[in-house]
Backbone as JSON, one array per atom type, in Angstrom:
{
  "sequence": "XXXXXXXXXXXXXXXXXXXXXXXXXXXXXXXXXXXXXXXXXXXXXXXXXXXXXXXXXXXXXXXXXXXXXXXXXXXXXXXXXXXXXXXXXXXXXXXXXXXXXXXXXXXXXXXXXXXXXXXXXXXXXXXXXXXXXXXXXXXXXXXXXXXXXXXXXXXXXXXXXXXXXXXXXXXXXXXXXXXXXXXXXXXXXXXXXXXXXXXXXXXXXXXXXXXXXXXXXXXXXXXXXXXXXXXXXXXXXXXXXXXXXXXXXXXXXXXXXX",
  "N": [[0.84, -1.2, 0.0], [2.26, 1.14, 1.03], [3.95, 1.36, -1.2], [2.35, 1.7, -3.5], [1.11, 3.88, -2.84], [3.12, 6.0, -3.0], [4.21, 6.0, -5.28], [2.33, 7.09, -6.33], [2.5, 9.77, -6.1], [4.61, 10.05, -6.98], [4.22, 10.39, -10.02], [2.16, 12.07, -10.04], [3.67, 14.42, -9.61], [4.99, 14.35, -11.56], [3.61, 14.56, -13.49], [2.81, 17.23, -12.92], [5.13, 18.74, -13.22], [5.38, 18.52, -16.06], [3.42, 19.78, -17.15], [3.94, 22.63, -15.87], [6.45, 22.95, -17.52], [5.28, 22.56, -20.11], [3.68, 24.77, -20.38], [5.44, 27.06, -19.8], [7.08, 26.62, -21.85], [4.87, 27.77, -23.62], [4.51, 29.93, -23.09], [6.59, 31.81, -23.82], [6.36, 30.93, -26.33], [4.18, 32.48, -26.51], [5.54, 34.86, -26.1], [7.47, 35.75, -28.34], [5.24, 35.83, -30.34], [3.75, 38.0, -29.77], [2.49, 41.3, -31.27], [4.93, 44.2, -32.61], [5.86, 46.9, -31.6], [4.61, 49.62, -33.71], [7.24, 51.56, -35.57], [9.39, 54.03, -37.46], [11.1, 52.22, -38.17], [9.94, 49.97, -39.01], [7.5, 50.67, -39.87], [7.31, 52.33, -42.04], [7.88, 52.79, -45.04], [10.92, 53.08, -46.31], [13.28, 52.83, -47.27], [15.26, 54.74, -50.19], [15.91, 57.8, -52.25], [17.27, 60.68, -50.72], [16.82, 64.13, -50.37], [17.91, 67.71, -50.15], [18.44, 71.07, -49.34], [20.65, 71.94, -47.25], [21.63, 74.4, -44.29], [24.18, 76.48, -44.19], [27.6, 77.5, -42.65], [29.26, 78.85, -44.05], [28.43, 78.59, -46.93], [26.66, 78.9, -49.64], [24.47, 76.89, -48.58], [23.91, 73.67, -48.66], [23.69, 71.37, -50.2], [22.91, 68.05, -50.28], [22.56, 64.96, -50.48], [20.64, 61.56, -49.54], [21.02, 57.99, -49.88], [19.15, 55.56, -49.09], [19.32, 52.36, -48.21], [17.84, 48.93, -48.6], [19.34, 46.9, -47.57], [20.64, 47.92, -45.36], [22.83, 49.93, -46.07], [24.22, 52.95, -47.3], [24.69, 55.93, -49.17], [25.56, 59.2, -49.34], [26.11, 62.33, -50.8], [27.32, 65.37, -50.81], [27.69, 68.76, -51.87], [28.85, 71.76, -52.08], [27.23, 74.61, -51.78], [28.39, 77.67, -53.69], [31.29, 77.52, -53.03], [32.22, 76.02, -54.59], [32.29, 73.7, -57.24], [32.57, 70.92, -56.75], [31.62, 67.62, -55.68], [31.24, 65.75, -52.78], [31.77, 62.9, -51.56], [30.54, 60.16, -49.8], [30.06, 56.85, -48.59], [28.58, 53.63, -46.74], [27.59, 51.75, -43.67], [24.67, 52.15, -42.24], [22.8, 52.51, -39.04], [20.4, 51.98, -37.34], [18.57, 52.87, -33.92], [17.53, 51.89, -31.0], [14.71, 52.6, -30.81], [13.84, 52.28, -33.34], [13.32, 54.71, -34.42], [15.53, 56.83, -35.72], [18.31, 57.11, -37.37], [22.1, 56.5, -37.34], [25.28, 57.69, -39.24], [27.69, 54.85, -39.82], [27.31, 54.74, -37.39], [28.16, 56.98, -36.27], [27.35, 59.2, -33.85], [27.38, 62.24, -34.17], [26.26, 62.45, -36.54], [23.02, 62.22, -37.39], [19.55, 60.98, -38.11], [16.24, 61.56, -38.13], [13.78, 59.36, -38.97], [11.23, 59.78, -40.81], [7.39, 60.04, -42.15], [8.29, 59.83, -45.71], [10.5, 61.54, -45.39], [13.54, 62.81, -43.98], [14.87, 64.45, -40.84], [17.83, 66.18, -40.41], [19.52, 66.18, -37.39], [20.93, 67.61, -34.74], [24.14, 68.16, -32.8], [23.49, 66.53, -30.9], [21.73, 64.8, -31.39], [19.05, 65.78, -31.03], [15.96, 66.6, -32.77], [15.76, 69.53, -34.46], [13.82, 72.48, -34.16], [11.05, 74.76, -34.31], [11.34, 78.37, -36.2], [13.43, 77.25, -37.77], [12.94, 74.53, -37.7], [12.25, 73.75, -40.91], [14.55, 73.84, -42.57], [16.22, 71.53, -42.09], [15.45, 69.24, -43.47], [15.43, 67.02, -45.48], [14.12, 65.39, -48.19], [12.25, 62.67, -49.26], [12.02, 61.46, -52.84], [11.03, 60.63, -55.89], [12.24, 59.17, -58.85], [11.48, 60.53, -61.06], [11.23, 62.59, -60.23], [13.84, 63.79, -59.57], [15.07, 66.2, -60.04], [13.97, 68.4, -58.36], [14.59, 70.0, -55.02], [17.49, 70.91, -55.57], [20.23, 72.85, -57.0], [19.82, 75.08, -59.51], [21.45, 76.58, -62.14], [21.2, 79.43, -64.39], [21.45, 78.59, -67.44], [20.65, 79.26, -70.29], [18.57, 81.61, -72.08], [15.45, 81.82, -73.91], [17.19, 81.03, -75.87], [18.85, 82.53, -75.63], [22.59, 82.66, -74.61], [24.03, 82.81, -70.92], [25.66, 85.13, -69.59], [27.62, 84.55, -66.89], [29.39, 85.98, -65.27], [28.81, 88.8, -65.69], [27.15, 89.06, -63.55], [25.49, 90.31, -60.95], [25.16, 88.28, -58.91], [24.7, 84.96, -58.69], [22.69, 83.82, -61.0], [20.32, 81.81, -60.09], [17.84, 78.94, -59.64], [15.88, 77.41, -57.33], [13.94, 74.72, -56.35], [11.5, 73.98, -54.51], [10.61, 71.05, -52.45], [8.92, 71.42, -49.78], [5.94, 73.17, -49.37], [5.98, 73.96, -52.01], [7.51, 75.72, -52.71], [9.42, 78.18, -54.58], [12.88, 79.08, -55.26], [15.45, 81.67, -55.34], [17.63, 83.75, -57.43], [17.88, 86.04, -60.08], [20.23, 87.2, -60.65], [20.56, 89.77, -59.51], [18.6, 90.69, -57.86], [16.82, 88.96, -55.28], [14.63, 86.15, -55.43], [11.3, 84.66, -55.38], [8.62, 82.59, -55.36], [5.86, 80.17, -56.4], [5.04, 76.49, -57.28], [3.17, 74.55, -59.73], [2.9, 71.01, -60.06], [1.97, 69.06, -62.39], [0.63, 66.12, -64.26], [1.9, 64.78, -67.02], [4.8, 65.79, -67.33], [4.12, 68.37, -66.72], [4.08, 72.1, -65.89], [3.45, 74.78, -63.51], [4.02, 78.07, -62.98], [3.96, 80.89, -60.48], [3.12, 83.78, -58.9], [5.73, 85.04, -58.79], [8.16, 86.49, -57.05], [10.5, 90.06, -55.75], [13.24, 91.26, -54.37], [13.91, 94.85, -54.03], [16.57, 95.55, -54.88], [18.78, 97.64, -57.11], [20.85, 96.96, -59.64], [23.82, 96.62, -61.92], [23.53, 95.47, -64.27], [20.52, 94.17, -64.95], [19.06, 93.36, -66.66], [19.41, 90.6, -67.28], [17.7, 89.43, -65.62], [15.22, 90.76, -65.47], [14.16, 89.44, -67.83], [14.41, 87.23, -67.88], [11.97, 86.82, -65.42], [10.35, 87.49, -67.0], [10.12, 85.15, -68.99], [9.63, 83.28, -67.37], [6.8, 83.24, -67.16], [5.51, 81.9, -69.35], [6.27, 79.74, -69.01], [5.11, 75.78, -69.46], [6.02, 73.44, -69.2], [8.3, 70.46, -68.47], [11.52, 69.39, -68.71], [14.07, 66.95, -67.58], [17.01, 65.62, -67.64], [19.86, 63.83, -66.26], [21.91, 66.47, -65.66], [20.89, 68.54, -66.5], [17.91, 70.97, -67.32], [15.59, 71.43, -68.52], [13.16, 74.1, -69.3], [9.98, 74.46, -71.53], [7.22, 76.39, -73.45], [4.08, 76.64, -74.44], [3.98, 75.86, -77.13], [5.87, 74.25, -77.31], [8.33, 74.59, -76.76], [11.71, 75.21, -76.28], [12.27, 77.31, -73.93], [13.77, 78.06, -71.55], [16.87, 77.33, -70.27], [18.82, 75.08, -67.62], [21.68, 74.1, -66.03], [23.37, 72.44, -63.51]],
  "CA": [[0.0, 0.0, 0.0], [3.06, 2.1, 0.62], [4.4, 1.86, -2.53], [1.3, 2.39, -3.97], [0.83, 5.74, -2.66], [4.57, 6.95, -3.1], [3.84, 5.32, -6.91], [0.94, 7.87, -7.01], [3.01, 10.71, -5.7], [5.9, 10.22, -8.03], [3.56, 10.04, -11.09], [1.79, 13.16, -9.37], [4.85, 15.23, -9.37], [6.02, 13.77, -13.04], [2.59, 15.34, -14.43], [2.74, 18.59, -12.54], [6.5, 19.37, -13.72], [5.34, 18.53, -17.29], [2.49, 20.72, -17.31], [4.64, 23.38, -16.05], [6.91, 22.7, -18.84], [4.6, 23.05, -21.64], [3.08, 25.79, -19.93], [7.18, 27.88, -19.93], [7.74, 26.93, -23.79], [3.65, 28.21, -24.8], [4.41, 31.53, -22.69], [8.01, 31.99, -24.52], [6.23, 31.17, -27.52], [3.29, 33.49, -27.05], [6.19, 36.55, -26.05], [7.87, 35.42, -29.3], [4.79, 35.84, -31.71], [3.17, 39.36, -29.31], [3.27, 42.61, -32.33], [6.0, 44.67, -32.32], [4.81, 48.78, -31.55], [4.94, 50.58, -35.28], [7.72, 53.09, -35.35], [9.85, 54.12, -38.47], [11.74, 51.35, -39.12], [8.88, 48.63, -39.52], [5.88, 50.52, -40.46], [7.41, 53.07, -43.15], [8.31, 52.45, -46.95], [11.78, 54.1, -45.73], [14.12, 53.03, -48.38], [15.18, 55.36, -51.33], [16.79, 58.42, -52.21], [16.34, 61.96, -49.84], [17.53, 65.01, -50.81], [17.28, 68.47, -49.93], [19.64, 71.59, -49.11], [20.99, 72.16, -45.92], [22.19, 75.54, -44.06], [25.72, 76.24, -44.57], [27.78, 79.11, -42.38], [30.15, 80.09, -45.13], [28.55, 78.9, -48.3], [25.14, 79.24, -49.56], [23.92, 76.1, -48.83], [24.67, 72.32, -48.89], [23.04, 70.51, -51.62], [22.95, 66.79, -50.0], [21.55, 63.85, -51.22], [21.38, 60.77, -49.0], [20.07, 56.86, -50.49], [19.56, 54.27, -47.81], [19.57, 51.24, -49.23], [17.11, 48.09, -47.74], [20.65, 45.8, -46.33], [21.05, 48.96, -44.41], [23.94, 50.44, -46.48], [23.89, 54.21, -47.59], [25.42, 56.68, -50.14], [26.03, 60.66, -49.15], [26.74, 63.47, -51.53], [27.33, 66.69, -50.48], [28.18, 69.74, -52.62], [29.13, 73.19, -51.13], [27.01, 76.07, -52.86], [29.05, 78.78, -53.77], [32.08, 77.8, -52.75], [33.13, 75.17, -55.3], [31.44, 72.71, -57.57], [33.0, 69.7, -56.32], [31.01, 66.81, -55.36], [31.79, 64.75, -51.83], [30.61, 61.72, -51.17], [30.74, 59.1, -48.59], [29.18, 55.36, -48.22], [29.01, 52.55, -45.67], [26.83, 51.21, -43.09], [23.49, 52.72, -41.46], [22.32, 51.61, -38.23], [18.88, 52.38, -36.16], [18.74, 53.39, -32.65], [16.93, 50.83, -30.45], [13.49, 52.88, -30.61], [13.85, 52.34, -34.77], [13.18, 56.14, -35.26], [16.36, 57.33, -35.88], [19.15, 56.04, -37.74], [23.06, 56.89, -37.85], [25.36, 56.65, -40.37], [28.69, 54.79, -40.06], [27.78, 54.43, -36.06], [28.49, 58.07, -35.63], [26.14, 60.01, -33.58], [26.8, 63.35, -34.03], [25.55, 62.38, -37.65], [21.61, 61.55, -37.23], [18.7, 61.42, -38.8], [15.27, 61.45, -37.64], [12.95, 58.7, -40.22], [9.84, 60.23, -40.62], [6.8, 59.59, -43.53], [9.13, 60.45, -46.21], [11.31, 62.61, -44.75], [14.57, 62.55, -43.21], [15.17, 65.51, -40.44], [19.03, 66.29, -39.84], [19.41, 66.23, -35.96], [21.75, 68.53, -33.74], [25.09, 67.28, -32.33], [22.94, 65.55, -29.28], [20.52, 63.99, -31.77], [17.53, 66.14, -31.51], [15.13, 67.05, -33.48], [15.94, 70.89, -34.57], [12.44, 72.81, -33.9], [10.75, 76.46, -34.85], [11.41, 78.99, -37.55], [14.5, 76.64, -39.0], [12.71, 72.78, -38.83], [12.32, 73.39, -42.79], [15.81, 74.38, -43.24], [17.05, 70.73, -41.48], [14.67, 68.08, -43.84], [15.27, 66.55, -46.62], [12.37, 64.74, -48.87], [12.17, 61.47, -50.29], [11.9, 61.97, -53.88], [10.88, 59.56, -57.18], [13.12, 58.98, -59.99], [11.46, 62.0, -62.21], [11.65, 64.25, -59.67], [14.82, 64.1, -58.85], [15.1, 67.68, -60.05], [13.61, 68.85, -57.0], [15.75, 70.24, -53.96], [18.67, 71.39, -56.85], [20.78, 74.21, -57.25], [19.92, 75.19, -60.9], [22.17, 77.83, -62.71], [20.78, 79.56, -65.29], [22.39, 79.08, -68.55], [20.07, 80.51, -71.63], [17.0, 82.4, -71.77], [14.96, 82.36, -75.1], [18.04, 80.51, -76.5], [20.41, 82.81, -75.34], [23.53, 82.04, -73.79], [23.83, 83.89, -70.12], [27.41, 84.94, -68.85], [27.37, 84.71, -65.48], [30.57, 86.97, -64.95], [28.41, 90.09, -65.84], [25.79, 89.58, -62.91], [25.85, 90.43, -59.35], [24.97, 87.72, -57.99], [24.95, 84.11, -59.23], [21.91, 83.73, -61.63], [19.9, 80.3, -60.11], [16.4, 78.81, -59.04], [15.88, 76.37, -56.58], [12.47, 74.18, -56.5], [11.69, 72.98, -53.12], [9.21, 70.13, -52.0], [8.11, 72.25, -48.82], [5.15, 74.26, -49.58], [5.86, 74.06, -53.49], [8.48, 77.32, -53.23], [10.43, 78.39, -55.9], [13.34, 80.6, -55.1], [17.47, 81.65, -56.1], [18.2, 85.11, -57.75], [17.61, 86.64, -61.24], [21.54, 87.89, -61.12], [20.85, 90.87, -58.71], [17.73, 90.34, -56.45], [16.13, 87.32, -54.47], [13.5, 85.62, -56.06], [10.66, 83.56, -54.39], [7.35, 82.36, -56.16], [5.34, 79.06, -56.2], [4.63, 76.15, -58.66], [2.59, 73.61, -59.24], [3.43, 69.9, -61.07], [0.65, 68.19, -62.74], [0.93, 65.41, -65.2], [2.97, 64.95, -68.28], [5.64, 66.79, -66.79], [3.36, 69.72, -66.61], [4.43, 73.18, -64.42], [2.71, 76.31, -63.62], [5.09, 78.66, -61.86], [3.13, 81.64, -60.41], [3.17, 84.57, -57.95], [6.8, 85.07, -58.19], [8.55, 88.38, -55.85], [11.77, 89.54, -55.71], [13.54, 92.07, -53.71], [14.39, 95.75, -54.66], [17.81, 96.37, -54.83], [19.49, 97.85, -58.3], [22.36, 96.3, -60.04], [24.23, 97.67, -63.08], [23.05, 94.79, -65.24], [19.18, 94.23, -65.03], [18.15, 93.03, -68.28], [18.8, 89.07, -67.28], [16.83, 89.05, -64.33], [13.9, 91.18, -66.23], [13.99, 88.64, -68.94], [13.81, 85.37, -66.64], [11.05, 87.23, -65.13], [9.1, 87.22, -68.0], [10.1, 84.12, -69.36], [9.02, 82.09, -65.89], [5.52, 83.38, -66.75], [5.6, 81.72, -70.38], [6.84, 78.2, -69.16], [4.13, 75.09, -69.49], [6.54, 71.92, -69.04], [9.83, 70.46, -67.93], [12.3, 68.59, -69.16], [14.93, 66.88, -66.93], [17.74, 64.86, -67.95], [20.57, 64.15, -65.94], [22.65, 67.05, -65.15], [20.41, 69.35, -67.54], [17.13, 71.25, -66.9], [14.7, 72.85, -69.3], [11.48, 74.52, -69.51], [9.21, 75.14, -72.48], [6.22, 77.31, -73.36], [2.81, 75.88, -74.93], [4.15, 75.29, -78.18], [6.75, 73.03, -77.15], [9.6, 75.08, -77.64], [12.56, 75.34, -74.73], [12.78, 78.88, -73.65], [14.51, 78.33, -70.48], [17.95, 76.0, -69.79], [19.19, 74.83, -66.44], [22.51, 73.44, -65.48], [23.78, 71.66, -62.34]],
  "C": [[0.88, 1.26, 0.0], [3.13, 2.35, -0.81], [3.6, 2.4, -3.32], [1.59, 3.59, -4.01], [2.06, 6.27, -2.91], [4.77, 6.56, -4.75], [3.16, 6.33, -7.68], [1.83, 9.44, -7.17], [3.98, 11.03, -6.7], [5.11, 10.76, -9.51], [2.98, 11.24, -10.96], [2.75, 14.53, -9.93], [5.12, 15.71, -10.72], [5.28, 14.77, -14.41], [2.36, 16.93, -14.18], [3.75, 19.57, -13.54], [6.27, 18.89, -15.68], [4.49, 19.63, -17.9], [2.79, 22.09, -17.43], [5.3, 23.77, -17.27], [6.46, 23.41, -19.68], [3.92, 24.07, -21.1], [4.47, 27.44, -19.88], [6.68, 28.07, -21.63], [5.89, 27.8, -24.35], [3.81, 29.64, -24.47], [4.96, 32.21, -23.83], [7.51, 31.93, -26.16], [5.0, 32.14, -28.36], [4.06, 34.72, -27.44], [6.74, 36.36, -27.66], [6.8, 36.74, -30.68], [3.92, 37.47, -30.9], [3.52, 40.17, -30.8], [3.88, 43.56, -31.55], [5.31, 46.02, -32.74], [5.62, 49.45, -33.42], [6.18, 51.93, -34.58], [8.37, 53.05, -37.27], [10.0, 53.01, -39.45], [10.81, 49.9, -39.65], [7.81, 49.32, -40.2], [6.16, 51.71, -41.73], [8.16, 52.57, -44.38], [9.85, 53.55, -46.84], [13.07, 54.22, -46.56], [14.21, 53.45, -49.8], [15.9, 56.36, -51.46], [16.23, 60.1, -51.63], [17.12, 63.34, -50.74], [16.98, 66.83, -50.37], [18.77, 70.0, -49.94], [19.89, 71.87, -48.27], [21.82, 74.0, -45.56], [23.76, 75.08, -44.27], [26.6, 77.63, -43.44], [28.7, 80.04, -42.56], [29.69, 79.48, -46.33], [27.02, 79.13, -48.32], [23.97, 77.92, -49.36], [24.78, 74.45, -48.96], [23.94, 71.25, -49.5], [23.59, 69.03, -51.2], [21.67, 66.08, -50.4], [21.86, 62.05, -50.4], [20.25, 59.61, -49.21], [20.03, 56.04, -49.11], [18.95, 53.23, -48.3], [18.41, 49.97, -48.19], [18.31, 47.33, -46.88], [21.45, 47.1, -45.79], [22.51, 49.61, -44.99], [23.58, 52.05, -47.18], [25.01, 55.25, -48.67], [24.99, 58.16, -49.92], [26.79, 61.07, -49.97], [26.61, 65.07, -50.93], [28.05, 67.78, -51.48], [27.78, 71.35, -51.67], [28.93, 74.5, -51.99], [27.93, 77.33, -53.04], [29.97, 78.71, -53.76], [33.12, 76.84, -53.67], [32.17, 73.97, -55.92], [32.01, 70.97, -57.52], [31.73, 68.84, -55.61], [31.41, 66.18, -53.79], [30.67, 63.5, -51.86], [31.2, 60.55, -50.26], [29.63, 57.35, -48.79], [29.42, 54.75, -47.36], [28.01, 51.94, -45.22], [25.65, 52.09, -42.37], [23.15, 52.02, -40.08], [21.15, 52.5, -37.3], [19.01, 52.47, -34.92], [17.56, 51.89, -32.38], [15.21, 51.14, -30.69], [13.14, 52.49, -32.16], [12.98, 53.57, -34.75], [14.22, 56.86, -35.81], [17.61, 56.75, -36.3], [20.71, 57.07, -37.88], [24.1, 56.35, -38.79], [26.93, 56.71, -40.08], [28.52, 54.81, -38.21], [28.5, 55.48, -35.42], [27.47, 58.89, -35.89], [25.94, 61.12, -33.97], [26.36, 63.19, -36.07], [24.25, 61.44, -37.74], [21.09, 62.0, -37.73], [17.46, 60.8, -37.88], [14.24, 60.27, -38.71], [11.28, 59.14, -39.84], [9.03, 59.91, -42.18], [7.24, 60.3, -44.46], [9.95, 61.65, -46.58], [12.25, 62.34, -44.13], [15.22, 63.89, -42.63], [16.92, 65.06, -39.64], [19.28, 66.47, -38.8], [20.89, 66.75, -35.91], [23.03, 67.23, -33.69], [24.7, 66.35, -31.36], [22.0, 64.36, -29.81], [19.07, 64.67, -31.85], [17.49, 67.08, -32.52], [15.61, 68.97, -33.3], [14.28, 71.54, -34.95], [12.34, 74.59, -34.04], [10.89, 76.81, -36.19], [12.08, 77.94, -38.56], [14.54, 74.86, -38.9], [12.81, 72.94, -39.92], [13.35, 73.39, -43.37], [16.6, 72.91, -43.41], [16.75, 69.54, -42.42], [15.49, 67.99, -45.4], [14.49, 65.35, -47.18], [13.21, 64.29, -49.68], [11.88, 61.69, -51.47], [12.07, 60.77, -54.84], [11.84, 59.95, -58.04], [12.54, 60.22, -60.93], [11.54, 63.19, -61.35], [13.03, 64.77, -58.9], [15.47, 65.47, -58.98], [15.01, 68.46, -59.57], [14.63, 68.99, -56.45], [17.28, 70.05, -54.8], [19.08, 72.93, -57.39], [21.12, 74.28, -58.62], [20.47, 76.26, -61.34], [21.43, 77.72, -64.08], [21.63, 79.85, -66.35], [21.85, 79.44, -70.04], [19.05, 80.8, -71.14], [16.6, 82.69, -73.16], [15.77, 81.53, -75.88], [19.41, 81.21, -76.4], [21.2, 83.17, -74.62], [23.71, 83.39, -72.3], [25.56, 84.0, -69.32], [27.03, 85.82, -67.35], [28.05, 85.93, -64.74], [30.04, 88.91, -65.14], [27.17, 90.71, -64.91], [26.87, 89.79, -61.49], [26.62, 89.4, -58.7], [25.05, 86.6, -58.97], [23.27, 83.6, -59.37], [21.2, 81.81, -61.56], [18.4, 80.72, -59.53], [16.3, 77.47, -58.09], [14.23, 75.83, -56.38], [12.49, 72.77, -55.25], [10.26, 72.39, -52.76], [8.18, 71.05, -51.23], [7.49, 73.19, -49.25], [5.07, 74.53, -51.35], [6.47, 75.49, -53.55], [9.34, 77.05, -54.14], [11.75, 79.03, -55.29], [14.78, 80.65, -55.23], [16.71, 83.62, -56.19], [18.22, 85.57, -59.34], [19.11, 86.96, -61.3], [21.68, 89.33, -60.23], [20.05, 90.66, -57.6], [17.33, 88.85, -56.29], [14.84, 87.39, -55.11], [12.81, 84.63, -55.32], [9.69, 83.52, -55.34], [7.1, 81.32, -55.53], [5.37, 78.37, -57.44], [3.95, 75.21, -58.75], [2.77, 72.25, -60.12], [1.18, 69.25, -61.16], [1.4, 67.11, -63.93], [1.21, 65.26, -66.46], [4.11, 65.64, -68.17], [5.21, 68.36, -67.18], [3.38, 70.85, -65.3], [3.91, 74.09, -64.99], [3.73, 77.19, -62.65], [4.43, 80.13, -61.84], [3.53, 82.72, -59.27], [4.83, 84.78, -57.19], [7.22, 86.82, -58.13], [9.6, 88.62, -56.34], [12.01, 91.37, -54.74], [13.77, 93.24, -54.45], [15.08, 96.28, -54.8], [17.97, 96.61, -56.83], [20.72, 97.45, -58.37], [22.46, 96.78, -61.45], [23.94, 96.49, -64.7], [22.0, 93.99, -64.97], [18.42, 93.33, -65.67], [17.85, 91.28, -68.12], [18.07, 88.73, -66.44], [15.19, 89.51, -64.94], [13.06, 89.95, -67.2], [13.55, 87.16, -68.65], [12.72, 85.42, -66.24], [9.9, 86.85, -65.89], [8.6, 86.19, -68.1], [9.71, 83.14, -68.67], [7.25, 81.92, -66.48], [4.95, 82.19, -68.32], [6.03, 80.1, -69.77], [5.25, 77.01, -68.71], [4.52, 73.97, -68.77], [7.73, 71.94, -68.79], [10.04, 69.37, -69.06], [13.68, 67.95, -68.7], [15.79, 65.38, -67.17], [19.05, 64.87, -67.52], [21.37, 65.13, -65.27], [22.19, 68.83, -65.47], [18.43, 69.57, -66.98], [16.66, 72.2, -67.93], [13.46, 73.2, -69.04], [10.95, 74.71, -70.74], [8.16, 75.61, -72.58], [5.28, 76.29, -74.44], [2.93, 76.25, -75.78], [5.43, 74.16, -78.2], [8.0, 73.35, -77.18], [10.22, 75.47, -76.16], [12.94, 76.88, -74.97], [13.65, 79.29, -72.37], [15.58, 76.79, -69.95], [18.79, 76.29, -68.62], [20.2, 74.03, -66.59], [22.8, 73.21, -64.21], [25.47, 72.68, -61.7]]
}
């Protein structure tokens, strides 16, 4: 009868500690399959190419362009407005912060980015987010294969068909065409220029309600003439390194270089 009962007990025990058991591995395999909280790096379409221009505080600007690739690898160009048409560029590795909002590149912090719905905001030496008047200054926008024309420091090199020498303006005769808000804006060759524009399909632009400041300069005539000619443009044309406009007969009245 002992054994019995110390028979029962064992057998008792044998079924408890099994139960347990499979009761460990179903937890381990519920925590396993739980969803994982949406942030950047899972719930956004995040790979592609950004681009935008950045402040600068000796040139006019920093014309970067940065791809991030899906096996987390990345390609940086930087060009230094004004001060030289040289290209830089950098590649390597990307890596995400633990929260997957924020990714650095090459595993150095004071170079971060914020991943937002296609957007990538340039963060401070600490990592944050730069906030107020000059968030718009810090972003750069995701951008499709035809528009890579966008966020580009365009020099103007004819008007009408003809040729523009730069060496006779003020100022350095460009337009810049930025995602945010659909602004236009650069310099005619003496004053600042701002407007709007709007894309529609077929590579179809309206460029409208453009300003400009009122200073005088001793050569006028190409900034007058751009003026005009902005109001006259229907369509684009962007190839490579090259930028035109034409007027509703099809005919290029305005050429852009890089």
């Amino acid at each position: 009868m002992r054994k019995f009962s110390l028979l029962f007990c064992v057998l008792t025990l044998c079924l408890i500690s099994y139960k347990n058991s499979n009761s460990s591995e179903e937890t381990k395999s519920d925590e396993k399959n739980l969803p994982t909280a949406d942030n950047s790096q899972n719930a956004l379409d995040w790979n592609g190419n950004y681009k935008g221009i950045l402040p600068c505080a000796d040139c006019a600007g920093i014309e970067t362009q940065i791809t991030l690739n899906q096996d987390l690898t990345y390609i940086k160009t930087d060009k230094y407005l004004g001060k030289s048409d040289s290209i830089f560029s950098s590649q390597g590795q990307f890596k995400w912060n633990d929260a997957g909002s924020k990714i650095s590149l090459n595993n150095d912090t004071t170079k971060q980015y914020q991943v937002g719905e296609n957007k990538l905001f340039a963060l401070d030496l600490k990592g944050q987010k730069i906030t107020g008047d000059l968030e718009k200054l810090y972003i750069l926008n995701k951008l499709s294969k035809d528009l890579q024309w966008l966020e580009t420091y365009w020099r103007i090199a004819e008007i009408e068909g003809n040729p523009i020498n730069s060496e006779t303006l003020q100022n350095d005769a460009h337009l810049i065409f930025m995602v945010e808000d659909s602004l236009v804006a650069g310099s005619g060759g003496c004053n600042r220029l701002s407007g709007s524009f709007n894309l529609k399909g077929n590579n179809t632009i309206k460029i409208s309600q453009m300003r400009s400041t009122m200073m005088a300069c001793e050569n006028m005539s190409v900034e007058q003439e751009l003026n005009q000619t902005l109001q006259k443009v229907t369509q684009y044309k962007f190839e490579n390194s090259s930028l035109e406009f034409l007027n509703s007969d099809n005919q290029v009245v305005l050429k852009f270089n890089k």
